[in-house]
N, C-alpha and C positions, 0 to 999 in steps of 0.2 A: 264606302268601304276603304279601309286603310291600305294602299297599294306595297307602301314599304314592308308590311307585315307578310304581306302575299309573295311579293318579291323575295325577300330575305326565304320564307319559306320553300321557295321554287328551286330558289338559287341551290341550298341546302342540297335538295334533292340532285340538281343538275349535276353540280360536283362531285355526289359523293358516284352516283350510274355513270360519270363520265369515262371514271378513274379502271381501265382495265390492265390486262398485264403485260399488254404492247404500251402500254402509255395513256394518255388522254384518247378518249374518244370522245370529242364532243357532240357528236351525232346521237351516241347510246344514252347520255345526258337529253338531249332534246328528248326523244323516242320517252324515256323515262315518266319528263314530266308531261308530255302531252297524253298520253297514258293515264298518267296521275285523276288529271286534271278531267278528263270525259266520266273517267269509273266514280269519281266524288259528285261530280255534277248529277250523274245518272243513277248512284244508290246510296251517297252521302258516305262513303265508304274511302278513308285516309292513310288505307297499307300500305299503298304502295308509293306515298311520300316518305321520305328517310326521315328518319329521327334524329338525324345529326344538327346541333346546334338548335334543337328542338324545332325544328323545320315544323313535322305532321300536330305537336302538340300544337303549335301557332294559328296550323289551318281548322283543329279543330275546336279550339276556343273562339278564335276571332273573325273566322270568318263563315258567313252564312251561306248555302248555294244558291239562294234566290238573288241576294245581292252580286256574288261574281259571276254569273249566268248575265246578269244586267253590264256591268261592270266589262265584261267580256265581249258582248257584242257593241256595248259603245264605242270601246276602242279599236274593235274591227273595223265599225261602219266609219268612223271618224279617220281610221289611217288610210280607209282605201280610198278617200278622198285626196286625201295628201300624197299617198304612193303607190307607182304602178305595181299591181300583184307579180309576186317573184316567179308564181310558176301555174301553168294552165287549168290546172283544180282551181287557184283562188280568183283566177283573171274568170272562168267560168262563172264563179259565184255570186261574181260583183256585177258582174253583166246582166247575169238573174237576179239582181235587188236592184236594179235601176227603176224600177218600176213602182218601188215605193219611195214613201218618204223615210227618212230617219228615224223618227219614231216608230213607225212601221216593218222596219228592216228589224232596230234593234228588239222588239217585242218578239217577231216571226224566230230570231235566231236563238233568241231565251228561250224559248219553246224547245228548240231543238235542241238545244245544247243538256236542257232537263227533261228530256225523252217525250214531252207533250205533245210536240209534233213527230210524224213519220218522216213528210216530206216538205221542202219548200221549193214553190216553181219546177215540179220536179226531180229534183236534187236531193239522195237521201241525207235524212237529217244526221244521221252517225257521221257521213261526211261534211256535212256543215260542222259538229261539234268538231271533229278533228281539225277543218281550214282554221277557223277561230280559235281555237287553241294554239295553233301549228303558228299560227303569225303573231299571236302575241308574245311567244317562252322563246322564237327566231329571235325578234327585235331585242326584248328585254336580257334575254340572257346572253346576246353577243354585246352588245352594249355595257355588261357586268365584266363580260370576259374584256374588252377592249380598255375600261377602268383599272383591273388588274392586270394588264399585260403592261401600259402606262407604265404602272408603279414597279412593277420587276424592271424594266428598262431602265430607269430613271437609278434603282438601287445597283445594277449591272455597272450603271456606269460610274456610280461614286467606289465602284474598287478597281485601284490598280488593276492595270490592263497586265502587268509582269507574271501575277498570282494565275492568270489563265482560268479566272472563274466564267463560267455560263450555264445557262440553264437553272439558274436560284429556287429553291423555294421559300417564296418569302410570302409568309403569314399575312395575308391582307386585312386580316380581321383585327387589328393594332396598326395599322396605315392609319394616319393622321389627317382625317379629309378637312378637319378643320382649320389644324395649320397649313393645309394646302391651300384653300379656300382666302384665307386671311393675306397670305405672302402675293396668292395670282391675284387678288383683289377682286374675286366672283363669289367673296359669302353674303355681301348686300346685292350685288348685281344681279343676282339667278334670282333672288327672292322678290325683288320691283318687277323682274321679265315674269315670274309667274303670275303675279298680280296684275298688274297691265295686258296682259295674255288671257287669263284668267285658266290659267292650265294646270289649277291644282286647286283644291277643294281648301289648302292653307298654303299662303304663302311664307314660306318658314324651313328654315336649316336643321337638325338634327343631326348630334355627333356623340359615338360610342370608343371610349378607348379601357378595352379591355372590363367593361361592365364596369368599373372603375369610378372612373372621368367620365359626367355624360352631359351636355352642354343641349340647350334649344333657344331658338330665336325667334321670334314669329312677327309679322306686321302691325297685328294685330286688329282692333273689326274698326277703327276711327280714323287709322291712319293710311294714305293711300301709297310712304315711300317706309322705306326701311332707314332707319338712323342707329338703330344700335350693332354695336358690332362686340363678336365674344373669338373667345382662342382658351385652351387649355391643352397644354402638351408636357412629357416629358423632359427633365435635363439631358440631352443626348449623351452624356458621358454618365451616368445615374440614373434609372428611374424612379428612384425611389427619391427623388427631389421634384417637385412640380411647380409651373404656373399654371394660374384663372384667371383670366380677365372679364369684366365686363365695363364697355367703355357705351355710353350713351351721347349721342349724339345731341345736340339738344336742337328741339321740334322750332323753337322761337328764331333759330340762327340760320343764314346761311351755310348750304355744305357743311351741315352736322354730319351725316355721313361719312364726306372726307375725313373731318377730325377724327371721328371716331374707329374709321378703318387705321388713320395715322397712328393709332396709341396700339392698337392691335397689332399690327406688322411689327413698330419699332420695339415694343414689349416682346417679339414673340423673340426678334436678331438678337435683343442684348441679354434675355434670360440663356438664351440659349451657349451665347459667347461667356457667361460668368464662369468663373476660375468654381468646379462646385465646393472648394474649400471654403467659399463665402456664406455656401449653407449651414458650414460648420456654427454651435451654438455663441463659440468665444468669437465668432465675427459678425455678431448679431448688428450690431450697433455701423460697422462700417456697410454693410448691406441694406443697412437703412439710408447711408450716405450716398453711395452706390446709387440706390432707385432714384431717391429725391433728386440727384443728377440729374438721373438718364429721362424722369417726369419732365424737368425744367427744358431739357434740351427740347423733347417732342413740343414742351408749349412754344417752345421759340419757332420751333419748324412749320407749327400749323397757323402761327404767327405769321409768317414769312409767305407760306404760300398760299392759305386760306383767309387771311385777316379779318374777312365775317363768319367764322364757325365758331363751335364751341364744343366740348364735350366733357358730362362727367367722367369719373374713371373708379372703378375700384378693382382692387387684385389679388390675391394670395398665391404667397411663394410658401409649398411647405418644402423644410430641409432636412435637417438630420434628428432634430428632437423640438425644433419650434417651428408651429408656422407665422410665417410676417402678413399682417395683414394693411393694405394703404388704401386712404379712399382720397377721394375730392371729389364734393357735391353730394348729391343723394343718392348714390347705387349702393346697395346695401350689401353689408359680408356676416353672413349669422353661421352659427352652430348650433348643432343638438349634440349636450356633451354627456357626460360619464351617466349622469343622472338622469336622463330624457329632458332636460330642461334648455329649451331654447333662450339662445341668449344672443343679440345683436352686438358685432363686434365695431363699428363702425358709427361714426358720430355723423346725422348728415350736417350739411355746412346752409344751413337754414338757420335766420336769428330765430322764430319760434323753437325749433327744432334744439337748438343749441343750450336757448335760457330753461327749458325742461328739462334737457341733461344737466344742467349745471346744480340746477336746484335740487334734482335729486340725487347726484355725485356729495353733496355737504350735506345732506339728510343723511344719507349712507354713512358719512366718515364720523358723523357724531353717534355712532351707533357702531361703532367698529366694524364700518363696511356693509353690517346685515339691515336690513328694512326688515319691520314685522307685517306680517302677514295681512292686515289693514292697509300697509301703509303700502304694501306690492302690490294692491288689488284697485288704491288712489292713484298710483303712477303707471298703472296698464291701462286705466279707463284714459284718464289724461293724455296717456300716449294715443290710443286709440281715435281721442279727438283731434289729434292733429293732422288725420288723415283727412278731414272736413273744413279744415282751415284755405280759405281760400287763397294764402298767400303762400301754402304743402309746397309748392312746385318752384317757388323766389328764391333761389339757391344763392350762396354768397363766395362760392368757389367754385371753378370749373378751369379745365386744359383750353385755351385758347382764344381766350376774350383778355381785352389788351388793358383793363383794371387790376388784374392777378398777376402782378408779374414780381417777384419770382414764385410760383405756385409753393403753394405749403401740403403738401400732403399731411395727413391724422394719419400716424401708425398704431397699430396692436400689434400683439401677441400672443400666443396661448399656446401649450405645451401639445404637441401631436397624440400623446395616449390619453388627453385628459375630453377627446371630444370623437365622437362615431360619424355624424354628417356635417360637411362645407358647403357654405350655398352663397351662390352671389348672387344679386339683382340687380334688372334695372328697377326704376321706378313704375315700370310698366306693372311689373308686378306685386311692391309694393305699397301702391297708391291703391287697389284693387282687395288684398287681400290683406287681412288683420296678420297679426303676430300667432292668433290664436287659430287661423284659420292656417297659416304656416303648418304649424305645430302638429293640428290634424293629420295633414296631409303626409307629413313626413312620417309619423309613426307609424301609419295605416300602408305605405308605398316603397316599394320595395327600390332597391336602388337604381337598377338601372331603367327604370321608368320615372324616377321621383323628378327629376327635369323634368319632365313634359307632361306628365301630372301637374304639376306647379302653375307651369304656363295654360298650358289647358283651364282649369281654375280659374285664372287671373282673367281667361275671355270669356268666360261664362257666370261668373261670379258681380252681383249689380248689389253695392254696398245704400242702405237706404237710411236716413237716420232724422223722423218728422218733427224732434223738437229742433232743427235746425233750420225748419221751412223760413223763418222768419227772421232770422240774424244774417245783417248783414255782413260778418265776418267767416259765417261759413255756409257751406253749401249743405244740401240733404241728401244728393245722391250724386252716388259713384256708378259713372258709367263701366260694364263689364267692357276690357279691353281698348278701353281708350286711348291707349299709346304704346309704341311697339312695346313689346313682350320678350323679355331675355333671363332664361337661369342657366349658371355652370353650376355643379355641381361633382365635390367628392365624397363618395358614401366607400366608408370601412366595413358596414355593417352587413352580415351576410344574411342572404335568403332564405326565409324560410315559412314555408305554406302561405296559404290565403295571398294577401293581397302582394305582402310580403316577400 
C-alpha cells in the first residue's frame, strides 16, 4: 500500500477539520480523521474525508480496505514494540496482544478494525479500531505538523525582525523538500537508512513543486547504496526561470555519492546567486560561460576532496524564452515538443555513442537536416542497439576523474514554447527503457506522476534481445532496475481525464 498517498490524503483531511473560528484545533483534525478512517474500514464509505487537494478522491482510487486494515495493524503492532503506549486504552491493549505472535496480533486487529471480529481478549473491537487508528494519524500527522512548523520558523526568521512579522501563513505545499534535502545533505542519506533498515517497501525520494517540477530517485532493485543525486528549484528572485539537475554518481568509483551530492548543492548556491538577467535570451552565450565555470570549479573541488569519485552531470536552466541544456557523460535531457515528438537533447559522451551521432548529424545536413522516414526508422533501430552494447556504460566525460580536466560540457538549446515536457535521466533509466518506451509513457502520464511512472518502468521493465545471445560485443538482457533510478521532470501540459 502506497503510504504517501494515504498520508497526503489524511493530512488533507486533518487540516482542512482542524481549521475552526478560534484558530487551529488540532484535536478536531485528529477526531476527524480517526473517524474517517473506522466508517471506510467498516462500510467502505469516504464522506467524511475532505476533498481538499483531492484528499477522499485519492483514498478512493488508491487505496483498498483490506490492504490498510493490514497496513494498520502492522504498524500498530510494530510501534508498540518500539514505544511505550501514550495513554491506558492503548497500554491495555498491548498487554492484551502479548500473548500472540505478530502475525497473530496483526490478523486478530484486521478483523476488527473491518468489523469481522466483535471482540479481542476481551476488548470491544470498535475500540481496538479506534486505538489503531488513534496512534497511527497521533504519530504521523504531529510529525507533518512538526515539518511545517520547521519551515514557518525557518521563513519567520529570514524577515527582518524591524517589520514585526509573526505568525505567517506560509503555503507548505511549494516548500522545497528537495532543495532542503540536497543543501542538509539527507536526500542520499534517508534513502541508504531506509534500505539498510529496510523501512520502506522503496528506498527512494520523491519531490512535487507545485504539480510543476516533480523529481524521483530511487536505489533501485541491484544496487544496495544510492549514488545519484537530483535538485530542481526556482530562481528565488523569478519563478518563472528554473534549474534540474541530475548528477549520477558513478557505481565503478569511490564516493560517487559525494561527487554527486557535490554538483547538486554547488549547482543548487550558484543558480540560485545568478544576476536573473543572465536568463535573459541576449545573454545566452555568457551563461553558457558562467556554467562551464561554475562545472570546472565543482570538478576541482571534488578533485580536492574526493580524488576517487566521479560523477556524470546533466542540467536545465529554463529562462526567459530559452532553455540551456548541459550534460557530461551519459545522463540524459529529452523533450516532448510542439509535435508529440520526442527528441533527445543531449549527446552522451560514449565513443559508440558519439560516432552514431556524428554519422547521423552528416546524413542529416546532406539532406537539409530532414532524414526520410526509412532512414529515421535505420537510426532508431541503430540507436536502440546501443543499449546492448557492452561497452553503453564506458563513458569518455564525467565531473571528477583527474583525465578530464578542464571538463567540457555539450550545451543545447531549444525555444521554451517550442516543447510541453523536460526530462532528465540517469542512466538508471535510460539503460532500461527504449526511447519508444519513453514516449509511451509520457503521452499516456499525466504530469505530476510522469516522474515516478518513469522510474517505476525503468524497475520493472527487463529489456530482452536473443539475436544477441552469442556476440561477444553485446549483451541480450537488460536487467529491470539495475542501477540507481533518477527522473526530474517539467511538464507544461495540463490534466486532463484518464490517465492524464
Amino acid at each position: 500500500m502506497d503510504s504517501k498517498i494515504l498520508n497526503d490524503a489524511l493530512y488533507s483531511t486533518y487540516t482542512k477539520f482542524s481549521e475552526t473560528a478560534h484558530g487551529k484545533n488540532t484535536q478536531r483534525g485528529l477526531e476527524q480523521i480517526i473517524a474517517a478512517l473506522i466508517i471506510y474500514l467498516k462500510s467502505n464509505d469516504t464522506k467524511h474525508f475532505s476533498r481538499a487537494n483531492m484528499g477522499r478522491e485519492n483514498i478512493e482510487k488508491y487505496i483498498k480496505r483490506e490492504e490498510l486494515a493490514e497496513y494498520l495493524a502492522e504498524y500498530f503492532v510494530k510501534m508498540s514494540k518500539i514505544k511505550q503506549p501514550e495513554t491506558s486504552d492503548e497500554l491495555t491493549l498491548s498487554l492484551q496482544m502479548l500473548g500472540m505472535s505478530p502475525k497473530e496480533a496483526v490478523e486478530q486487529l484486521k478483523n476488527c478494525m473491518l468489523g469481522k471480529e466483535t471482540k479481542l481478549k476481551n476488548v470491544d473491537a470498535s475500540s481496538i479500531a479506534r486505538t489503531v487508528c488513534s496512534r497511527y494519524s497521533k504519530i504521523e500527522m504531529n510529525q507533518r505538523d512538526e515539518a511545517e512548523k520547521a519551515v514557518v520558523k525557518k521563513v519567520e526568521a529570514s524577515v527582518d525582525p524591524k517589520y514585526g512579522v509573526k505568525n505567517l501563513e506560509v503555503n507548505t505545499g511549494l516548500v522545497n523538500y528537495c532543495r532542503e534535502e540536497v543543501l542538509n545533505g539527507r536526500q542520499i542519506a534517508i534513502q541508504n537508512e531506509l534500505k539498510e533498515k529496510n523501512l520502506a517497501a522503496r528506498a527512494r525520494r520523491e519531490y512535487n513543486l507545485n504539480d510543476e517540477m516533480t523529481a524521483v530517485t530511487d536505489i533501485g532493485i541491484r544496487r544496495d547504496k544510492q549514488q545519484d543525486s537530483v535538485v530542481m528549484l526556482y530562481h528565488p528572485q523569478n519563478p518563472k526561470y528554473k534549474l534540474l539537475v541530475v548528477a549520477d554518481g558513478m557505481g565503478g568509483t569511490v564516493d560517487g555519492d559525494k561527487a554527486s551530492q557535490e554538483i547538486t548543492k554547488q549547482m543548487t548556491l550558484w543558480f540560485e546567486s545568478l544576476n536573473p538577467d543572465m536568463m535573459l535570451d541576449q545573454n545566452a552565450k555568457i551563461l553558457q560561460e558562467e556554467w562551464k565555470k561554475k562545472l570546472n570549479e565543482i570538478h576541482s573541488e571534488v578533485l580536492r576532496t574526493t580524488p576517487d569519485s566521479g560523477s556524470t552531470f546533466v542540467g536545465a536552466i529554463v529562462g526567459e524564452n530559452t532553455t540551456t541544456i548541459a550534460g557530461i557523460g551519459d545522463s540524459r535531457c529529452y523533450v516532448l515538443d510542439k509535435n508529440n515528438h520526442l527528441q533527445q537533447m543531449t549527446v552522451d559522451d560514449n565513443v559508440d555513442f558519439v560516432t552514431f551521432h556524428t554519422k547521423w548529424e552528416q546524413i542529416a545536413k546532406t539532406q537539409k537536416g530532414r532524414l526520410d522516414k526509412e532512414q529515421y526508422k535505420l537510426r532508431s533501430q541503430e540507436k536502440e542497439n546501443l543499449r546492448f552494447k557492452r561497452t553503453n556504460n564506458q563513458i569518455t566525460k564525467c565531473i571528477g576523474a583527474r583525465i578530464f580536466k578542464p571538463v567540457e560540457p555539450r550545451f543545447a538549446s531549444i525555444k521554451n514554447d517550442s516543447y510541453q515536457s523536460l526530462m532528465l535521466f540517469s542512466d538508471g533509466v535510460t539503460d532500461c527503457l527504449s526511447d519508444d518506451q519513453l514516449y509511451a509513457i509520457t503521452r499516456r502520464t499525466s504530469s505530476k506522476k510522469l516522474a515516478g511512472r518513469i522510474v517505476d518502468e525503468a524497475l520493472r521493465n527487463y529489456s530482452v534481445r536473443n539475436e544477441f545471445k552469442d556476440n561477444p560485443n553485446y549483451t541480450s538482457r537488460i536487467d529491470a532496475g539495475k542501477d540507481n533510478t533518477s527522473a526530474v521532470v517539467f511538464d507544461k501540459r495540463k490534466d486532463e481525464g484518464g490517465e492524464r
